[in-house]
VMD Tcl script that builds the backbone (N, CA, C; Angstrom):
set m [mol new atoms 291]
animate dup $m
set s [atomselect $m all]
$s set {name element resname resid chain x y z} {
  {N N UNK 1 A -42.319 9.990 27.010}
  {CA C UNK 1 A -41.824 11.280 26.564}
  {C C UNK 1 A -40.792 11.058 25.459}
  {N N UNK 2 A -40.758 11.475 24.610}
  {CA C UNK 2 A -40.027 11.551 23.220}
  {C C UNK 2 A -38.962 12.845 23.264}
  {N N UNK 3 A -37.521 12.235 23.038}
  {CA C UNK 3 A -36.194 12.651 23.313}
  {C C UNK 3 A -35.953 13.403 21.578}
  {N N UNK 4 A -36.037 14.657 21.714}
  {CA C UNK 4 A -35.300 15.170 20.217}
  {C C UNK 4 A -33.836 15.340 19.997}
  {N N UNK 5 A -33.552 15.006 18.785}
  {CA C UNK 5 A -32.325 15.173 18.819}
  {C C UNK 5 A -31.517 16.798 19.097}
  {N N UNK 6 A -30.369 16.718 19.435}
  {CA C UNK 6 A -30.017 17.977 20.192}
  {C C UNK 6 A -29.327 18.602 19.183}
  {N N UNK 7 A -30.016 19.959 18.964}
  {CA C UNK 7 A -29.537 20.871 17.689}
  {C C UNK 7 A -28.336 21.103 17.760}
  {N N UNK 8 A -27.568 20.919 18.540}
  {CA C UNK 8 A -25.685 21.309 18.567}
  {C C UNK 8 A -25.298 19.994 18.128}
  {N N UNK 9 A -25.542 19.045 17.697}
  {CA C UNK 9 A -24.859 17.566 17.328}
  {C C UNK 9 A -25.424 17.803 16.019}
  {N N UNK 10 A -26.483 18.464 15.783}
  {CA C UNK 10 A -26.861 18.331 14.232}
  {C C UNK 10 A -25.924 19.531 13.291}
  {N N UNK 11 A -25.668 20.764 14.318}
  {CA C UNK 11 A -24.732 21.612 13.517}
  {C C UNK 11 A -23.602 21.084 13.654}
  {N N UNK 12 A -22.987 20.237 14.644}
  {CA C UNK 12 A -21.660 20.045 14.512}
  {C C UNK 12 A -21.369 18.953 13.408}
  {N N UNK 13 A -22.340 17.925 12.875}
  {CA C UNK 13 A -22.406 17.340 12.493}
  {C C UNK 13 A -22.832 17.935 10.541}
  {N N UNK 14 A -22.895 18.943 10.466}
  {CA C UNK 14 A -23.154 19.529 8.592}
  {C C UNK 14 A -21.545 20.154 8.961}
  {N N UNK 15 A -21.671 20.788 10.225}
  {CA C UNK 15 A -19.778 21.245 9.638}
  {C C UNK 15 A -19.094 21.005 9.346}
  {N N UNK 16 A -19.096 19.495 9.864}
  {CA C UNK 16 A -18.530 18.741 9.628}
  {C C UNK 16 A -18.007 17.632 8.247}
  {N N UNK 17 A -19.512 17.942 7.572}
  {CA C UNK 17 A -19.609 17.207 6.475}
  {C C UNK 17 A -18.810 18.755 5.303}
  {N N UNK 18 A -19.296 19.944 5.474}
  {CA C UNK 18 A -19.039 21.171 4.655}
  {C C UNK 18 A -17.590 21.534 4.712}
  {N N UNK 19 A -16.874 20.666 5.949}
  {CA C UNK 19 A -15.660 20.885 5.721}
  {C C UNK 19 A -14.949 19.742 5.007}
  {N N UNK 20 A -15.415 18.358 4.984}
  {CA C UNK 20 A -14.580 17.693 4.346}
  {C C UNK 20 A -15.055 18.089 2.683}
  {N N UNK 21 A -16.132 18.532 2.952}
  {CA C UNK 21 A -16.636 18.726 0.745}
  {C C UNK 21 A -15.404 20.360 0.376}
  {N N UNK 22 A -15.340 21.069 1.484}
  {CA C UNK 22 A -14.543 22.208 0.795}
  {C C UNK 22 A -12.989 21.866 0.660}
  {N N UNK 23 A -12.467 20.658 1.114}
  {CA C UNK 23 A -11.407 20.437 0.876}
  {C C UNK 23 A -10.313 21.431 1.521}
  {N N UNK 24 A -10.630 21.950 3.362}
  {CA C UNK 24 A -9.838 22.825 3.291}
  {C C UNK 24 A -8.375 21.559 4.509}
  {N N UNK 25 A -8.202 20.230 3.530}
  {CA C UNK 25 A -7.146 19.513 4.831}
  {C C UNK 25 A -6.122 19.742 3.768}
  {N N UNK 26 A -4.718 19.669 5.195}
  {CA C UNK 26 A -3.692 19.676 4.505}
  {C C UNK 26 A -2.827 18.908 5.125}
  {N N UNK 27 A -1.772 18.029 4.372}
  {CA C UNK 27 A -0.813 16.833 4.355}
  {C C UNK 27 A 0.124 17.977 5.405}
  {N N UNK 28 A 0.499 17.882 6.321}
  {CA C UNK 28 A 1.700 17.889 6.976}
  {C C UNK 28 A 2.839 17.422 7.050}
  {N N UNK 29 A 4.285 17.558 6.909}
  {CA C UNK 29 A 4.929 16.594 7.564}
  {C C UNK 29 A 6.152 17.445 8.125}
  {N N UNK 30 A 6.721 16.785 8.901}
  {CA C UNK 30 A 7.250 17.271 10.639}
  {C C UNK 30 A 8.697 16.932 10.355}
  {N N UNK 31 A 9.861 17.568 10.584}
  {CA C UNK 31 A 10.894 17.265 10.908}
  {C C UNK 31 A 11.504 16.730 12.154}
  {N N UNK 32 A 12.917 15.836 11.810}
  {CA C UNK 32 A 13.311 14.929 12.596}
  {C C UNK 32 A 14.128 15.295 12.383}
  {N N UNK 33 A 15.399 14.562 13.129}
  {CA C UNK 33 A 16.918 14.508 13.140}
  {C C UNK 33 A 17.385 12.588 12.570}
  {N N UNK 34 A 16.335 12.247 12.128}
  {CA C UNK 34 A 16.729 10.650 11.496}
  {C C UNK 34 A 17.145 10.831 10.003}
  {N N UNK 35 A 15.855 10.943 9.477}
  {CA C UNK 35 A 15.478 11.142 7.973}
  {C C UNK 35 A 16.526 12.133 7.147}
  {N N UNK 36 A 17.135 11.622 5.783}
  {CA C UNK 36 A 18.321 12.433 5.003}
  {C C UNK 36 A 17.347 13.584 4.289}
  {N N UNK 37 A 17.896 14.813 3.802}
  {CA C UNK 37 A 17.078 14.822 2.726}
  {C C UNK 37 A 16.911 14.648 1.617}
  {N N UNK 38 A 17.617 14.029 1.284}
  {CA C UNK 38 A 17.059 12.796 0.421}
  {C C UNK 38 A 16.286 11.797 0.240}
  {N N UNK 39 A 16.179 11.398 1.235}
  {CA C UNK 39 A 14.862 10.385 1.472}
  {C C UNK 39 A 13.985 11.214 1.817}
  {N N UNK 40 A 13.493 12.382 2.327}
  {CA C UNK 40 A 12.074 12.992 2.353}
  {C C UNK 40 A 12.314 13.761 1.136}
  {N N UNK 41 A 12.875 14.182 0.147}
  {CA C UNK 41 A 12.957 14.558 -1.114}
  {C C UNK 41 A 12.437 13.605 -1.934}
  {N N UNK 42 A 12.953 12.545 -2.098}
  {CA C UNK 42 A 12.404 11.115 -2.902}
  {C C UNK 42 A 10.811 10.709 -2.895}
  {N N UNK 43 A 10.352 10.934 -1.437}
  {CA C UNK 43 A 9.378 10.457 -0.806}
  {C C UNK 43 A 8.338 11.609 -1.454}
  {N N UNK 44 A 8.668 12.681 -1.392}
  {CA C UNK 44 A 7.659 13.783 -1.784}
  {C C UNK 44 A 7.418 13.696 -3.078}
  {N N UNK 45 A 8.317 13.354 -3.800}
  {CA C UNK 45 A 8.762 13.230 -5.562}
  {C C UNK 45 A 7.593 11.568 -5.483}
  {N N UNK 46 A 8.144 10.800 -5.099}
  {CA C UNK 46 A 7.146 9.249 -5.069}
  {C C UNK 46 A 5.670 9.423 -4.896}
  {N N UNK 47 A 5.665 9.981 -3.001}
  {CA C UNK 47 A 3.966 9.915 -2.782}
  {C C UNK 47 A 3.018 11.148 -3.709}
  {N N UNK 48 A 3.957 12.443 -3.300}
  {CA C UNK 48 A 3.021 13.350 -3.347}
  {C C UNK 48 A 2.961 13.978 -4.999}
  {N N UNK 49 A 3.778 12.942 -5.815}
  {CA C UNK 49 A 4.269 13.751 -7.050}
  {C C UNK 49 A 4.432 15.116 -7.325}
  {N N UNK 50 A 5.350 15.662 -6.541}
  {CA C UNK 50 A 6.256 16.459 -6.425}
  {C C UNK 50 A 6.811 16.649 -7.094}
  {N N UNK 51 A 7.905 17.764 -8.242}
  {CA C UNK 51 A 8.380 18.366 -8.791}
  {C C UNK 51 A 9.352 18.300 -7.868}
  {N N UNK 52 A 11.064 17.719 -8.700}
  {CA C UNK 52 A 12.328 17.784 -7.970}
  {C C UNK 52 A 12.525 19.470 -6.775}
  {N N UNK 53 A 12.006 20.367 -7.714}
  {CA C UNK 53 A 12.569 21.446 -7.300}
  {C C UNK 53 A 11.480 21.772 -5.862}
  {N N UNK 54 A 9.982 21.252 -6.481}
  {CA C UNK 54 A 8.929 21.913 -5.487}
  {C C UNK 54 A 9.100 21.007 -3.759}
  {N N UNK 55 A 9.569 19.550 -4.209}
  {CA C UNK 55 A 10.151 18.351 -2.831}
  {C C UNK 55 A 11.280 19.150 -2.074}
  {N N UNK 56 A 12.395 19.548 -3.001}
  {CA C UNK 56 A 13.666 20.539 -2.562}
  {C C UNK 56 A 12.655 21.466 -1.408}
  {N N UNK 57 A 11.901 22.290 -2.427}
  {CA C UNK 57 A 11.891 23.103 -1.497}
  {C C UNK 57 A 11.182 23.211 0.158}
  {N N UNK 58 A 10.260 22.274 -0.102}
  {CA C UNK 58 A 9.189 21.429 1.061}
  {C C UNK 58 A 10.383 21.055 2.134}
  {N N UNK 59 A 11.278 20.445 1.558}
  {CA C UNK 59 A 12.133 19.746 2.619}
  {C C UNK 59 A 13.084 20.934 3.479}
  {N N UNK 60 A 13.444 21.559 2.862}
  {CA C UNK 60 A 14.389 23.068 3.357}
  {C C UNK 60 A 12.910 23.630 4.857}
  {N N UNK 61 A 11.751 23.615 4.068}
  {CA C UNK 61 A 11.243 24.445 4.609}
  {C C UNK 61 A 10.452 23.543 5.767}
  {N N UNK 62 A 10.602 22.654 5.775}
  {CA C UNK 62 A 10.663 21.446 6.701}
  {C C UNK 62 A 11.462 21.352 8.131}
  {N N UNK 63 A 13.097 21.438 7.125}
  {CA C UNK 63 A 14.509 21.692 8.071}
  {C C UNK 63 A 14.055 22.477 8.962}
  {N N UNK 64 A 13.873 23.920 8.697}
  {CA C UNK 64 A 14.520 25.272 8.688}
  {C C UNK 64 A 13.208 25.708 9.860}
  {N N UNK 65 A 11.933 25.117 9.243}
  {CA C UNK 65 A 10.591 25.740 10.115}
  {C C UNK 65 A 9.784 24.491 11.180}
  {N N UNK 66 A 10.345 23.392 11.026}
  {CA C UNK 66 A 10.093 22.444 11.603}
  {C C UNK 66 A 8.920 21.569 11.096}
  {N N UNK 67 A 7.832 21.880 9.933}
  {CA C UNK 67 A 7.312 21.375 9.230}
  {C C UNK 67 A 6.690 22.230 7.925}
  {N N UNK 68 A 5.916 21.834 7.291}
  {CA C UNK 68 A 5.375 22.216 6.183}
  {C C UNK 68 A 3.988 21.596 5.331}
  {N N UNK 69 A 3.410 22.161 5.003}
  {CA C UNK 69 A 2.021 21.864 4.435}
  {C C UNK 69 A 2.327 21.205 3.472}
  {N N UNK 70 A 2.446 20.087 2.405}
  {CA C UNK 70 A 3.215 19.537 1.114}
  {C C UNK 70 A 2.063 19.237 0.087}
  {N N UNK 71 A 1.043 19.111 0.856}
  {CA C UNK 71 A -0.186 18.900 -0.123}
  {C C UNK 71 A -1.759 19.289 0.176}
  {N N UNK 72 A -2.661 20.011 -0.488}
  {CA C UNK 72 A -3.920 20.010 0.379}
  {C C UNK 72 A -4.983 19.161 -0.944}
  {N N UNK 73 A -5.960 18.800 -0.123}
  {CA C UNK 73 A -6.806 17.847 -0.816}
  {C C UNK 73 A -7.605 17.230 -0.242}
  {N N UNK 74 A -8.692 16.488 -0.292}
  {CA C UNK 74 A -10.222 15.510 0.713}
  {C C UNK 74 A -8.891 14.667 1.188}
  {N N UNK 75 A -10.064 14.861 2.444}
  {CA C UNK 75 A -9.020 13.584 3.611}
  {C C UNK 75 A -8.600 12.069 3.073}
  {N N UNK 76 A -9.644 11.869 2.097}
  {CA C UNK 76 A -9.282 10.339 1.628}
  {C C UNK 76 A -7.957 10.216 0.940}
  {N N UNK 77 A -7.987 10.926 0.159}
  {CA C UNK 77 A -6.908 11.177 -0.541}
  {C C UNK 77 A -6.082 11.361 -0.180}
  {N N UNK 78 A -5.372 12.556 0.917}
  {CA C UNK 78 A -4.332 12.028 1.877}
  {C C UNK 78 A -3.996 11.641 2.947}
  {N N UNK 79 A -4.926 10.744 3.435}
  {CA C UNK 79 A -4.726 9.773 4.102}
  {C C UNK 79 A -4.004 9.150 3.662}
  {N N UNK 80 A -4.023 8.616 2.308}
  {CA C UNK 80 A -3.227 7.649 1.394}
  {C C UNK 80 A -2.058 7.706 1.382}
  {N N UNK 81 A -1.641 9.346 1.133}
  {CA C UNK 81 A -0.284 9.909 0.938}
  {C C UNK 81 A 0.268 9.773 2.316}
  {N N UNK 82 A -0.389 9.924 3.679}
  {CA C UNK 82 A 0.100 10.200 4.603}
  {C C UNK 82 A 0.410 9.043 5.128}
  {N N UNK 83 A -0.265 7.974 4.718}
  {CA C UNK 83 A 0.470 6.396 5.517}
  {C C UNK 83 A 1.377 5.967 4.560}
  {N N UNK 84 A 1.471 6.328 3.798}
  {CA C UNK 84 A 2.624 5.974 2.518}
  {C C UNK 84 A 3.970 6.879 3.208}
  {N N UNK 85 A 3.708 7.610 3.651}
  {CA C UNK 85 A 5.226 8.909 3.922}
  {C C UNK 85 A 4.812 8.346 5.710}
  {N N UNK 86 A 4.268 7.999 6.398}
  {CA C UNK 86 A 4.561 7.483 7.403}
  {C C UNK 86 A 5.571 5.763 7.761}
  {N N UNK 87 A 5.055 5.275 6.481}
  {CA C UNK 87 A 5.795 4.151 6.277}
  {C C UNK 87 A 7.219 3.978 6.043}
  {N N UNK 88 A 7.171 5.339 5.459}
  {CA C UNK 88 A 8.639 5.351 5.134}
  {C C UNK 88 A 9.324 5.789 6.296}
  {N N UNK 89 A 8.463 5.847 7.405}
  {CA C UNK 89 A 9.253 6.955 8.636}
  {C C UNK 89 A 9.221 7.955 8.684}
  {N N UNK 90 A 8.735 8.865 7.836}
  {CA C UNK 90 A 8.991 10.332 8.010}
  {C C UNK 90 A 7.441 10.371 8.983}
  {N N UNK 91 A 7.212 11.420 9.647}
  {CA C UNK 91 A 6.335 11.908 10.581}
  {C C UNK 91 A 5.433 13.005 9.274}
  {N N UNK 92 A 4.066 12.603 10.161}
  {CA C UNK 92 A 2.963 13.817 8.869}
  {C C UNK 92 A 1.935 13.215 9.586}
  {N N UNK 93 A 1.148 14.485 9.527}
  {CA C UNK 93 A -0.555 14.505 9.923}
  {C C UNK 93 A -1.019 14.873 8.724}
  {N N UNK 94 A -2.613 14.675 8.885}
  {CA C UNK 94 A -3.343 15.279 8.111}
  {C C UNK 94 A -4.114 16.793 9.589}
  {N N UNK 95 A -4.384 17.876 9.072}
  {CA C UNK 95 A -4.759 19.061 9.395}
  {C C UNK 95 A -5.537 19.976 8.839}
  {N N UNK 96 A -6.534 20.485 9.370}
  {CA C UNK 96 A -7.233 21.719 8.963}
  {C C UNK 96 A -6.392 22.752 8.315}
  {N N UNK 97 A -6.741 23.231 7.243}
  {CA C UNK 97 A -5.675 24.876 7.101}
  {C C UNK 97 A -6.019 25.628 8.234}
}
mol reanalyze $m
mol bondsrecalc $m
mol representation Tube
mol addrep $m
């Protein structure tokens, strides 16, 4: 008897692909009580090439809301950013919008 593949692994599996092509991930990163802000200011300005004012404001809204979206883009791409700003210590996922 011949086993077909099971149509719910094949849809979960194009959604899967249609969501990484629409590019809807986004860089997270999480506030702490370690990190200055200055160093997650720097870090946003370094990894994510950030605009002094646009890092400023990421980081406030970081403080204040406990994290913030800082970049959206294909997972490969920030993945990159996100072990780079993990290295430095600061906390960040990558996430669905």
């Amino acid at each position: 008897m011949t086993t077909l593949p099971s149509p719910e692994i094949e849809v979960i599996e194009k959604v899967t692909e249609d969501l990484e092509a629409i590019k809807l991930w986004e860089l997270v990163v999480f506030n702490d009580d370690i990190n200055t802000f200055d160093h997650v200011i720097s870090t946003l300005i370094d990894v994510c090439q950030h605009s002094p004012e646009q890092a400023e404001q990421c980081t406030l809204i970081i403080h204040y809301k406990g994290k913030c979206g800082v970049k959206s883009g294909d997972f490969e791409e920030l993945a990159a950013m996100r072990n780079e700003i993990c290295r430095r210590e600061i906390s960040a996922e990558i996430m669905l919008k």
